[in-house]
C-alpha positions as CSV (number, residue, x, y, z in Angstrom):
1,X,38.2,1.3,-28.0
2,X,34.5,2.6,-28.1
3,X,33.0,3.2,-24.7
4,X,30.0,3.9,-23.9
5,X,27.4,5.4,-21.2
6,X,24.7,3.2,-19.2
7,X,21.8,4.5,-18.2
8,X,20.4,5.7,-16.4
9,X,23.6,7.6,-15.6
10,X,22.0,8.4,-12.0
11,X,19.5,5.6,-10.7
12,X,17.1,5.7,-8.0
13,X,15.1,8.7,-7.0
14,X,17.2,11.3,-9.1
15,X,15.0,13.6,-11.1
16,X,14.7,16.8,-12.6
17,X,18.5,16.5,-13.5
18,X,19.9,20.3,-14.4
19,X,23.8,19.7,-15.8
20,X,26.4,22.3,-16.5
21,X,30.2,22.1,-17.8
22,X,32.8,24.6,-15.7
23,X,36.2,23.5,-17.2
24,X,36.3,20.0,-17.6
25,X,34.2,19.5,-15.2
26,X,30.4,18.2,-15.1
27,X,27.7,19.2,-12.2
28,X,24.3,17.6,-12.3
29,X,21.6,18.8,-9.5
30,X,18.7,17.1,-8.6
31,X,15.5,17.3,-7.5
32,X,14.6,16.2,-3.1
33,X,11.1,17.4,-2.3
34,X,10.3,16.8,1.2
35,X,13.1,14.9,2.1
36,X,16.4,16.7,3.4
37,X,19.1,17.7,2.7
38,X,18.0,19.8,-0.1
39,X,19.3,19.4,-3.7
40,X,21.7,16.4,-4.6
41,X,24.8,17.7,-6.4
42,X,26.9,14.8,-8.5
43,X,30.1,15.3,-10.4
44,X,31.9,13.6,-13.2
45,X,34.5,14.1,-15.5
46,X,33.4,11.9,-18.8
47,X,29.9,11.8,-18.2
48,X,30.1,8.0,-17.4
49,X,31.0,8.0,-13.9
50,X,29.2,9.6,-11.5
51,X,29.6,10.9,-7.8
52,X,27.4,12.5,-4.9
53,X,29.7,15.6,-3.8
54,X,26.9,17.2,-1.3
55,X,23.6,18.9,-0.9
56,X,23.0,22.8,-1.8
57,X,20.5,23.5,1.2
58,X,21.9,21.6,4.2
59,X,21.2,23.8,6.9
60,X,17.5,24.6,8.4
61,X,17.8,27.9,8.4
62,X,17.8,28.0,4.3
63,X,14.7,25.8,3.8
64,X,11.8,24.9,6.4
65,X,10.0,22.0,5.6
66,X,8.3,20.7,9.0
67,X,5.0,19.8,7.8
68,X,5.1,20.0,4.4
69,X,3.2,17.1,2.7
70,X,4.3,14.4,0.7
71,X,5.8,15.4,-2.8
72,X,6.2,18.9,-1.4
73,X,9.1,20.6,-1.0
74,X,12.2,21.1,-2.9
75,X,11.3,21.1,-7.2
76,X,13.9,21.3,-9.9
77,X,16.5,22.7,-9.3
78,X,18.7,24.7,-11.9
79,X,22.0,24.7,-11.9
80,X,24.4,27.7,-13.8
81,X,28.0,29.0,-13.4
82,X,28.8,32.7,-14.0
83,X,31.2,35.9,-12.4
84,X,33.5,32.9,-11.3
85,X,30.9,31.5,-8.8
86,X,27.7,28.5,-9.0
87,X,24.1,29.7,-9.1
88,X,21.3,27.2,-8.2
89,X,18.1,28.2,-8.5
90,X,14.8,26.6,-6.8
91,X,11.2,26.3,-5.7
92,X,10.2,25.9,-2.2
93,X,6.3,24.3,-2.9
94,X,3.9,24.1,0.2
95,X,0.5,23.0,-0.7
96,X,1.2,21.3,-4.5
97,X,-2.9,19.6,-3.2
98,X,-3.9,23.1,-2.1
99,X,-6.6,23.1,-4.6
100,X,-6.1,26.2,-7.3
101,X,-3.4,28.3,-6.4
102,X,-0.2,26.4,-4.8
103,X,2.4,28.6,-3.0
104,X,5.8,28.3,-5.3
105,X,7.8,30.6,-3.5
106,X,11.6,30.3,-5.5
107,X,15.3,31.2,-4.5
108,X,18.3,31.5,-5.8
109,X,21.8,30.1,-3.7
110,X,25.3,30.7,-4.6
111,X,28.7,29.1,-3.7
112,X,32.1,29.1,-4.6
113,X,32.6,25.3,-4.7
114,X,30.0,22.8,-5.6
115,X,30.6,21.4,-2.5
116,X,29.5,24.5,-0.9
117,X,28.9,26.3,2.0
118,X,25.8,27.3,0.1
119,X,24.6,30.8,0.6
120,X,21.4,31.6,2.7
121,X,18.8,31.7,-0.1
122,X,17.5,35.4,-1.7
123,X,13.7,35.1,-2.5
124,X,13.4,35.7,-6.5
125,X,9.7,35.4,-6.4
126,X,6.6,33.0,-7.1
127,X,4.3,32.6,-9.0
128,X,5.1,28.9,-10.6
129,X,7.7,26.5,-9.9
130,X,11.1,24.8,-11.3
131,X,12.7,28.7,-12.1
132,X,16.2,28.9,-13.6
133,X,18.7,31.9,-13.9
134,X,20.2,32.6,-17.4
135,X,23.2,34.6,-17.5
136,X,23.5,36.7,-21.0
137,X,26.3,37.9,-22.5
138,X,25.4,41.4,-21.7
139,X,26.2,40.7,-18.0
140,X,22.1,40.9,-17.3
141,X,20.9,37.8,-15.7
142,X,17.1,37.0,-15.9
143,X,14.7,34.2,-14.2
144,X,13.2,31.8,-16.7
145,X,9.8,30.3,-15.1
146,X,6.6,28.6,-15.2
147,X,3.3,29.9,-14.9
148,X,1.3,28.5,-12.3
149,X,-2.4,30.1,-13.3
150,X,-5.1,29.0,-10.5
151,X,-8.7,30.6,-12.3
152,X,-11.2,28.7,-13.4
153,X,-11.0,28.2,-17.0
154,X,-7.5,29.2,-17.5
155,X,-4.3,26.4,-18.4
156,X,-2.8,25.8,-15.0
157,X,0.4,25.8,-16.9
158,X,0.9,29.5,-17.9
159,X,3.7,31.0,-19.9
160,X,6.9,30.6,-19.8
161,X,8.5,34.3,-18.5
162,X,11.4,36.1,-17.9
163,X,11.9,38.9,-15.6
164,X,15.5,40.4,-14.8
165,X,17.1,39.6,-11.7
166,X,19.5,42.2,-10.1
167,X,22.2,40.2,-8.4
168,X,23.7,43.1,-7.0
169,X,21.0,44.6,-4.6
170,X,19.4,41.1,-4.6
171,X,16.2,41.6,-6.2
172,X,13.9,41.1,-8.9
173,X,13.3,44.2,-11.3
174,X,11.3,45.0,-13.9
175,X,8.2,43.4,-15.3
176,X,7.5,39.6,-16.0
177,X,7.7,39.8,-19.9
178,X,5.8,35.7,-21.5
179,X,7.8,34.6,-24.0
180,X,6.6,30.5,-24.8
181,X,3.2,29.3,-24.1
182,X,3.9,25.9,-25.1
183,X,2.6,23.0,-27.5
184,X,-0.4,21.1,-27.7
185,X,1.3,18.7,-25.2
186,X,1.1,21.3,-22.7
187,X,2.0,21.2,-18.7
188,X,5.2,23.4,-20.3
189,X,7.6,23.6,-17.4
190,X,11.1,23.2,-16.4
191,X,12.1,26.0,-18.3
192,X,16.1,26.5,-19.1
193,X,18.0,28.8,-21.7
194,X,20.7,28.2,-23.8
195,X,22.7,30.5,-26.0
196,X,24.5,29.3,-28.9
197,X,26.1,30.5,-32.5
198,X,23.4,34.1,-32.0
199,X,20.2,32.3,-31.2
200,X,18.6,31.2,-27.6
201,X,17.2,28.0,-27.4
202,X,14.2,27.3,-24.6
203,X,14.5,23.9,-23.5
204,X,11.0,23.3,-21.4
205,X,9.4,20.1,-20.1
206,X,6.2,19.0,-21.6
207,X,3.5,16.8,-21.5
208,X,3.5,16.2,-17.5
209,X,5.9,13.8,-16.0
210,X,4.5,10.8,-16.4
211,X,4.1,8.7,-19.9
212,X,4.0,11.6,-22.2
213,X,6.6,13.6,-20.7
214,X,9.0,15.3,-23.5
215,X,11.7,17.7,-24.0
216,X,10.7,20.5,-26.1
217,X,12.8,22.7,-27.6
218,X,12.6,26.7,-29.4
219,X,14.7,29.2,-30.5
220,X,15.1,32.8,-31.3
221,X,17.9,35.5,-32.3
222,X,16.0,37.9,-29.5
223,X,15.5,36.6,-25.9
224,X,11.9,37.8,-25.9
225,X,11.3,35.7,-29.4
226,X,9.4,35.0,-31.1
227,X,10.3,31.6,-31.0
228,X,10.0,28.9,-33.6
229,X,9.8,25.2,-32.6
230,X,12.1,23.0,-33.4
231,X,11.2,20.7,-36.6
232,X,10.6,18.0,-34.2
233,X,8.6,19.5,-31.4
234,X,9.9,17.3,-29.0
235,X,13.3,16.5,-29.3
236,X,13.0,13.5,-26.9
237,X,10.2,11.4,-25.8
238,X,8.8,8.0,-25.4
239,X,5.2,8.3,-25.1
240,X,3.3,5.3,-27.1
241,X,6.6,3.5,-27.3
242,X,5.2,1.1,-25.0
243,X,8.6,-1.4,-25.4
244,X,11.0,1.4,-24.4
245,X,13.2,0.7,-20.7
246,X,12.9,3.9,-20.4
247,X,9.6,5.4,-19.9
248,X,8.5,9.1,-19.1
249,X,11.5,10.7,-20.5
250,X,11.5,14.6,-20.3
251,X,12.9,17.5,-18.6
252,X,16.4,17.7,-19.6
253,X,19.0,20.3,-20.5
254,X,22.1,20.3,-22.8
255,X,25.8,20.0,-22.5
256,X,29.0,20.2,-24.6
257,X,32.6,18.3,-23.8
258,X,35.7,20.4,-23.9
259,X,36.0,18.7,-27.6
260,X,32.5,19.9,-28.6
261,X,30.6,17.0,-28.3
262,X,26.9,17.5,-26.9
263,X,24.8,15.8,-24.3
264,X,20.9,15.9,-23.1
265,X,20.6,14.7,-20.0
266,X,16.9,14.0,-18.4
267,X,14.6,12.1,-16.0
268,X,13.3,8.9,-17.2
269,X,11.6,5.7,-15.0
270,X,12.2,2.2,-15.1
271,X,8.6,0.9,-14.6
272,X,7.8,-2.4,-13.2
273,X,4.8,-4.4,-14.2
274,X,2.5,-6.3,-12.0
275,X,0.8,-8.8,-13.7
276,X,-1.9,-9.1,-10.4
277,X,-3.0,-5.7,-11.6
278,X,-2.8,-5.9,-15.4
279,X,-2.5,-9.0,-16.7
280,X,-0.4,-9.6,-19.6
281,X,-2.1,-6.9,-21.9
282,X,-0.6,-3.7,-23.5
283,X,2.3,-2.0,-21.5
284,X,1.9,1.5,-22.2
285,X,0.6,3.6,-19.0
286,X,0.4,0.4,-17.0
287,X,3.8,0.1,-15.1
288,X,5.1,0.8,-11.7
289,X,8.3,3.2,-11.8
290,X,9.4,2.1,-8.2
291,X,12.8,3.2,-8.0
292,X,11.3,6.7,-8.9
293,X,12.2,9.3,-11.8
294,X,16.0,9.0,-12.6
295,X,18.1,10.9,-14.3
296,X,19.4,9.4,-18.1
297,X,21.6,10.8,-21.0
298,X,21.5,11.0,-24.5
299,X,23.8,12.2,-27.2
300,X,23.6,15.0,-29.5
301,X,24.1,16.3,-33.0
302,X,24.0,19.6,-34.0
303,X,22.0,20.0,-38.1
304,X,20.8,23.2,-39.5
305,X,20.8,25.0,-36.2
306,X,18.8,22.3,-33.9
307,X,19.7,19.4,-31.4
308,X,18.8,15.9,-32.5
309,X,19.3,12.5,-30.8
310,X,22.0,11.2,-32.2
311,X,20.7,7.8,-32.3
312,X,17.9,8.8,-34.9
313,X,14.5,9.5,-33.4
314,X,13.6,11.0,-30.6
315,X,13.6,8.1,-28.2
316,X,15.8,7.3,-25.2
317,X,18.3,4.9,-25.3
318,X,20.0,2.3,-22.8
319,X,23.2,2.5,-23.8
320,X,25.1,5.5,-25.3
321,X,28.1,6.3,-27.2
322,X,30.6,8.4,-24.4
323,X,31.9,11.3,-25.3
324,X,36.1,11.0,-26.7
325,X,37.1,12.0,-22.7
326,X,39.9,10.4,-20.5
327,X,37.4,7.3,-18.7
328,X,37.6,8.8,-14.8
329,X,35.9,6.2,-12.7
330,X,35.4,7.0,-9.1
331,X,36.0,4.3,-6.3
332,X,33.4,2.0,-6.1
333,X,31.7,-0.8,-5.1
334,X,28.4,-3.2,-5.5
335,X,28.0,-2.9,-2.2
336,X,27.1,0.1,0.4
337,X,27.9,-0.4,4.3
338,X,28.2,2.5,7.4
339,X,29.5,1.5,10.0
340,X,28.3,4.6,12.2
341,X,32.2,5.5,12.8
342,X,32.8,8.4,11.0
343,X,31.6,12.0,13.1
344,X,29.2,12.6,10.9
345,X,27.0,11.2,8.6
346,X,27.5,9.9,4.7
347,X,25.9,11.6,2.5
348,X,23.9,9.0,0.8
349,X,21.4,9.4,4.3
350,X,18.4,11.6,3.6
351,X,16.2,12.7,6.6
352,X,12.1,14.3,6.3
353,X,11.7,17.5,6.2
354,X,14.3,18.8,8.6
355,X,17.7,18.1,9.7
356,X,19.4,14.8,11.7
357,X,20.7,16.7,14.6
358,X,22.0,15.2,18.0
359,X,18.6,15.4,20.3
360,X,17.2,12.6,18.1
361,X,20.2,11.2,15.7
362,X,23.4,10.6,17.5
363,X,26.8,9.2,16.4
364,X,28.6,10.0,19.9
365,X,26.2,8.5,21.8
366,X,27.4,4.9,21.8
367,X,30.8,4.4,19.9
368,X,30.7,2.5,16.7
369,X,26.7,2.9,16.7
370,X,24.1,5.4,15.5
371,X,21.7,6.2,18.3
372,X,18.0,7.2,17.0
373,X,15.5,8.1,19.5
374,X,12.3,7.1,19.0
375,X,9.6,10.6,18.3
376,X,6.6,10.2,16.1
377,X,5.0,7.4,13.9
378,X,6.1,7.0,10.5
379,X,2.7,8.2,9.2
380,X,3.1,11.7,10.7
381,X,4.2,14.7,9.3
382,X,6.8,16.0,11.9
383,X,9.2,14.5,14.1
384,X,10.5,11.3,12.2
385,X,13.5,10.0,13.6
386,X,14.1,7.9,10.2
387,X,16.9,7.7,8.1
388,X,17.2,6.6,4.8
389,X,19.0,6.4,1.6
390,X,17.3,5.7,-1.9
391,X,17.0,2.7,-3.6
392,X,19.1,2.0,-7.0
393,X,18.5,-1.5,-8.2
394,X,15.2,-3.4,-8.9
395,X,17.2,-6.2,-7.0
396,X,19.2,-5.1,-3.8
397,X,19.4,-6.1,-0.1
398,X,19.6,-3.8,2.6
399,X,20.9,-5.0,6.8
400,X,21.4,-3.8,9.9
401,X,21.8,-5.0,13.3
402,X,19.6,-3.3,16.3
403,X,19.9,-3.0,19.5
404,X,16.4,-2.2,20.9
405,X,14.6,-2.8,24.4
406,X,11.1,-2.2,24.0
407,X,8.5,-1.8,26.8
408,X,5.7,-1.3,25.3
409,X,3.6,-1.8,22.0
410,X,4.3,2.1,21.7
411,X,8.0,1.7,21.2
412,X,9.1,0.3,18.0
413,X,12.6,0.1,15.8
414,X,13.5,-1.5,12.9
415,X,13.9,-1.5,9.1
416,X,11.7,0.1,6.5
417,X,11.0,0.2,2.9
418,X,9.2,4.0,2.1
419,X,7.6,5.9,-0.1
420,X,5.5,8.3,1.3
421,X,3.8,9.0,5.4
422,X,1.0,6.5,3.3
423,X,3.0,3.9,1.5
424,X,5.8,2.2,3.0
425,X,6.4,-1.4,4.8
426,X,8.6,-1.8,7.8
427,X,10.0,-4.5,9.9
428,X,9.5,-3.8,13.6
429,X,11.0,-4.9,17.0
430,X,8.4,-4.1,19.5
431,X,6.6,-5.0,23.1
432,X,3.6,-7.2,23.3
433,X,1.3,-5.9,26.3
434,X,2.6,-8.9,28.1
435,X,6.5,-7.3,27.9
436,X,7.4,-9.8,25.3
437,X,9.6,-8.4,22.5
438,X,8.6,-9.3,19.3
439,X,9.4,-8.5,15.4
440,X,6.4,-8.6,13.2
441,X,6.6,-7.1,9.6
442,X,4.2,-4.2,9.1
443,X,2.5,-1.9,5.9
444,X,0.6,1.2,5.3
445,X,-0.8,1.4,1.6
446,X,-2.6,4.3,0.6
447,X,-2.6,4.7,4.5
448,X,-4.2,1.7,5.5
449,X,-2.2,0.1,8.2
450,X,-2.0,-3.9,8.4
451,X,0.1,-6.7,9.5
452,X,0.5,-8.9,6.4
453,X,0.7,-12.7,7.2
454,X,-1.9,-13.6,9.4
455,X,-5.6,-14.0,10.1
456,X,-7.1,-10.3,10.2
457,X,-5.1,-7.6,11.8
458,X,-3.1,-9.9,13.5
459,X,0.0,-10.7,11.0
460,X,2.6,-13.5,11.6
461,X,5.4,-12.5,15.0
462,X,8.3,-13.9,16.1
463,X,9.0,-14.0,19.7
464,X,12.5,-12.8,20.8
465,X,13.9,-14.3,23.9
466,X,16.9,-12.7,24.9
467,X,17.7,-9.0,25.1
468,X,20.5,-9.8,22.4
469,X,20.9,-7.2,19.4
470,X,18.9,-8.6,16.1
471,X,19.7,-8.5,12.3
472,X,17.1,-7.4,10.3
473,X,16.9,-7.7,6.0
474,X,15.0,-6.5,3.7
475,X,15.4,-8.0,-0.3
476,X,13.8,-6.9,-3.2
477,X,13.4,-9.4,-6.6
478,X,11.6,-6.5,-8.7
479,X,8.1,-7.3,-8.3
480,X,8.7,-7.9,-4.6
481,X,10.1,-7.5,-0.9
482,X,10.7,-9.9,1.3
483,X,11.8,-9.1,5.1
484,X,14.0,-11.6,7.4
485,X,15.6,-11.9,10.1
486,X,18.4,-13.5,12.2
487,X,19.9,-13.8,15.6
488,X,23.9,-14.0,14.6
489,X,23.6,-12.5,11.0
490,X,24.2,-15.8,9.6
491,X,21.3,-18.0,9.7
492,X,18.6,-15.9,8.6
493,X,14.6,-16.7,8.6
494,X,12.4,-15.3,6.0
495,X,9.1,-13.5,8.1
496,X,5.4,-12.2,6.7
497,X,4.7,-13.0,2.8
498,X,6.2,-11.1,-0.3
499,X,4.9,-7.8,-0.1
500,X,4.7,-6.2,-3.9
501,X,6.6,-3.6,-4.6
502,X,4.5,-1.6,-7.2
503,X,2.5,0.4,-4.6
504,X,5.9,2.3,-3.7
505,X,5.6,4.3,-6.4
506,X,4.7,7.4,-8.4
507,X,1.7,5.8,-10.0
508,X,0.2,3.9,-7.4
509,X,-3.5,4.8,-6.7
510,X,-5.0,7.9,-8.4
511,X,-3.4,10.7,-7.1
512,X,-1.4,13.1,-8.7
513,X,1.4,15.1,-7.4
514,X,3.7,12.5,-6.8
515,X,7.3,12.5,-7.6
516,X,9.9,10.8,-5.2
517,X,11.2,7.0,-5.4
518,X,11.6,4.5,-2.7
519,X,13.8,4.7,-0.1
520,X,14.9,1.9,2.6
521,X,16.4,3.0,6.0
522,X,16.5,2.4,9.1
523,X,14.2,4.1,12.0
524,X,12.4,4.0,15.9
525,X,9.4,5.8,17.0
526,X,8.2,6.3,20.5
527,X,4.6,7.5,20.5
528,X,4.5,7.1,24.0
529,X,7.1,10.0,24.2
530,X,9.0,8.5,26.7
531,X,12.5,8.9,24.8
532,X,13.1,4.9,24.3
533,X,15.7,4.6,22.2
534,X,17.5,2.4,19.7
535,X,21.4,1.6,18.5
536,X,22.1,0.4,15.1
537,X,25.5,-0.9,14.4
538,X,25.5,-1.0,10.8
539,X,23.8,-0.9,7.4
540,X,24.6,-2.5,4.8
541,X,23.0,-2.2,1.0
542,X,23.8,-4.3,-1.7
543,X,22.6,-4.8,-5.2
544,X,21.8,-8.2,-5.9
545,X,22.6,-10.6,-9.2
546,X,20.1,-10.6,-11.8
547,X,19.2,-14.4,-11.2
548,X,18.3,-13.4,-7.5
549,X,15.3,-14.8,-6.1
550,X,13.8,-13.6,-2.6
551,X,11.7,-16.7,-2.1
552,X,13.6,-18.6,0.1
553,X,16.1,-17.7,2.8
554,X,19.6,-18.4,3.0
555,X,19.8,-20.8,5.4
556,X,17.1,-22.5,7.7
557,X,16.6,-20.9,11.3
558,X,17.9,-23.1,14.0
559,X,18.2,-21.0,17.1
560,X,15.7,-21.7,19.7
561,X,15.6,-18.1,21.0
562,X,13.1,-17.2,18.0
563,X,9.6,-18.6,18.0
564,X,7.0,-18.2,15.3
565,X,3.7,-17.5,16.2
566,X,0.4,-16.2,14.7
């Protein structure tokens, strides 16, 4: 029986994907940015099925974010395996907007399990981002980069370089030897080495990771080249293929199977498009990919020396012929729920920029609950007490239940949807100056803030009468979000309009420099600093039938406690 692969393979905010074989054994890493832990690690064992084993840079002593700005942070990562251990390999970026030189300072980790402990990082130096650490034959291991070239006048994507790296005192050594300087395409980056049958094949990303991103590979029988290009340039793309599911496809890295079958695995989005904005004409450059960049598979033959799509072409495909493996599903299910009873906290949570640790994020706090205390406003830079987890499905649900005593319009907890400190909506429990509580849904785009729903500034609020804990919901139908809300967590009341969905997302507005996905979570913020916190008993996320609709909610409201108002 033929089986196959769906992609993408990992969905939601999972780009940059760097995959390796040790055994019979597959490792992807992936790509965080600002949010932490650092570096998603996944595992499978037929490339079907999928699993998040753990984060590479999980303590704050290996990586210091506070600060950073949005889309900073951790860039693609590159995974290897050699002298019986796992080398990943990364840049740290600080000021990707910092005009014409950004600081790329890169690392290498080690550990003797994927699932760690990770070492404390060794500096392998700058100078561009997304390095990677090739392993030769000969025992010599060298750093494959980018250029990152700041003077006027020059390609801001460089060459491609190699300069040893000396593992055993730790260093870099020897002179920074360009070996690529790209195609016509240019923005080469993401640069990864491959030996196979006497040549070495340069796999780089090209084109800029948006709609003509590509995967672009060269050889040579020397590691310094020359290199030739492969017939095809671009051995995967899907610029001007405007019908495609699977835009921006690029960056990506091959595999073999025990059996010698070969994989490319890459990033690829699944844009959304908003007819408010566009209409109904062409597609091409005109979508929203709101779930962010994830990562996707192809398969691959081997003719005359060079990778090809096996499917013809060089465009991605939905569905993909799996590789002749022993199916290994992992447990499972279409829905997600914590019930903030375990000691520490699942892995699917991601924090910004630093740690969750017990000052502000508790689990021992109040038993069965997850304590967050509230510290700045979501728009800051620093001190978020938010967590959140990304989401996977252009149609999902996410819940939780919140215990939270407000006193003043300062203090606020509650449910968000985020992209960035500028983009996000959120539904908040809060204090009206007269001490009422109240929950009122909330948005920042392009970091204007406003309450959606009402006249002005002033958006629709419903006025809680007891001191009971609430539900809140958030749903998303594709092209929109829709927040509720509910007393007993069974009759539910939809609250503020649909709020679209496209602005969370890499190609809202006109800035560049942004690569995450959206994220929903849970969080509080006291910007009265008086250490007001909230208790969440649970979350729950859950991806929704395709013939979901948000419009209406599940029941009608019938407890008197919750009052409307505008």
């Amino acid at each position: 029986m033929q089986h196959f692969i769906q992609n993408p393979i990992l969905p939601g905010f999972n780009p940059d994907p760097s995959v390796i074989r040790v055994g019979e054994d597959f490792y992807i890493a992936t790509s965080t940015f600002e949010w932490f832990p650092g570096i998603r690690l996944h595992h499978s064992k037929d490339l079907v099925h999928w699993r998040l084993v753990g984060h590479a840079l999980t303590r704050r002593d290996q990586i210091d974010m506070r600060g950073f700005n949005n889309s900073d942070g951790v860039y693609a990562p590159a995974l290897s395996h050699a002298d019986g251990k796992f080398w990943l390999t990364f840049s740290c970026t600080h000021n990707s907007r910092g005009g014409a030189w950004m600081s790329t300072p890169c690392f290498v980790v080690t550990a003797d399990k994927i699932e760690g402990p990770w070492s404390d990082p060794i500096a392998i130096g700058g100078g561009g981002f997304d390095p990677s650490l090739f392993h030769d034959d000969d025992g010599r291991k060298w750093v494959v980069n980018m250029t990152w070239d700041g003077r006027a006048g020059h390609n801001k994507f460089g060459d491609i370089t190699l300069q040893e790296f000396d593992a055993e005192h730790r260093k870099l050594k020897g002179p920074r030897i360009p070996v690529f300087s790209g195609t016509e395409l240019g923005c080469t980056e993401g640069p990864q080495i491959l030996k196979k049958d006497g040549y070495y094949y340069l796999i780089t990303a090209e084109g800029g990771t948006e709609w003509n991103h590509a995967v672009t590979v060269c050889r040579a029988k020397n590691l310094f080249g020359p290199y030739e290009l492969h017939p095809q340039k671009h051995v995967l793309t899907s610029r001007f293929q405007e019908d495609n599911p699977l835009q921006r496809a690029g960056h990506g890295f091959l595999v073999d199977t025990p059996k010698g079958e070969w994989y490319l695995t890459h990033l690829c989005g699944r844009p959304v498009y908003d007819p408010e904005a566009y209409g109904f004409g062409p597609k091409y450059g005109t979508g929203f990919s709101i779930l962010g960049r994830e990562t996707g598979i192809q398969k691959v033959e081997w003719r005359d020396g060079w990778p090809w799509l096996a499917c013809g072409g060089n465009a991605p495909q939905l569905q993909v012929a799996a590789p002749d493996l022993q199916q290994h599903p992992w447990p499972q299910s279409s829905q997600y729920i914590d019930h903030f009873d375990e000691p520490t906290l699942s892995p699917q949570w991601q924090t910004l920029r630093e740690p969750a640790e017990a000052s502000w994020c508790s689990l021992s706090q109040r038993a069965g609950h997850l304590r967050l205390t509230g510290r700045h406003y979501l728009a800051s830079r620093f001190d978020q007490s938010l967590l959140a987890r990304r989401i996977e499905h252009h149609r999902m649900r996410a819940e939780t239940r919140v215990d939270f005593h407000p006193e003043s319009p300062m203090e606020m907890a509650g449910l968000v949807v985020y992209y960035d400190n500028t983009n996000y909506y959120f539904l908040k429990i809060t204090s009206e100056d007269n001490g009422k509580k109240i929950v009122q849904v909330c948005a920042s785009i392009a970091g204007a803030y406003s309450e959606p729903g009402g006249a002005g500034q002033k958006g629709e609020k419903a006025i809680i009468e007891n001191s009971d804990p609430l539900y809140l919901r958030v749903t998303l139908d594709t092209q929109w979000y829709q927040f509720s809300y509910s007393t007993d967590g069974r009759h539910w009341a939809n609250i503020g309009p649909r709020l679209n969905s496209t602005p969370l997302s890499d190609e809202y507005g006109n800035l560049i420099f942004k690569f995450t996905g959206s994220m929903v979570g849970i969080f509080a913020c006291d910007v009265n600093e008086q250490g007001r916190y909230a208790d969440f008993s649970h979350f729950s996320y859950q991806q929704l039938a395709e013939e979901s609709t948000v419009g209406e909610p599940d029941t009608v409201q019938e407890s008197v406690a919750l009052e409307v108002v505008s």
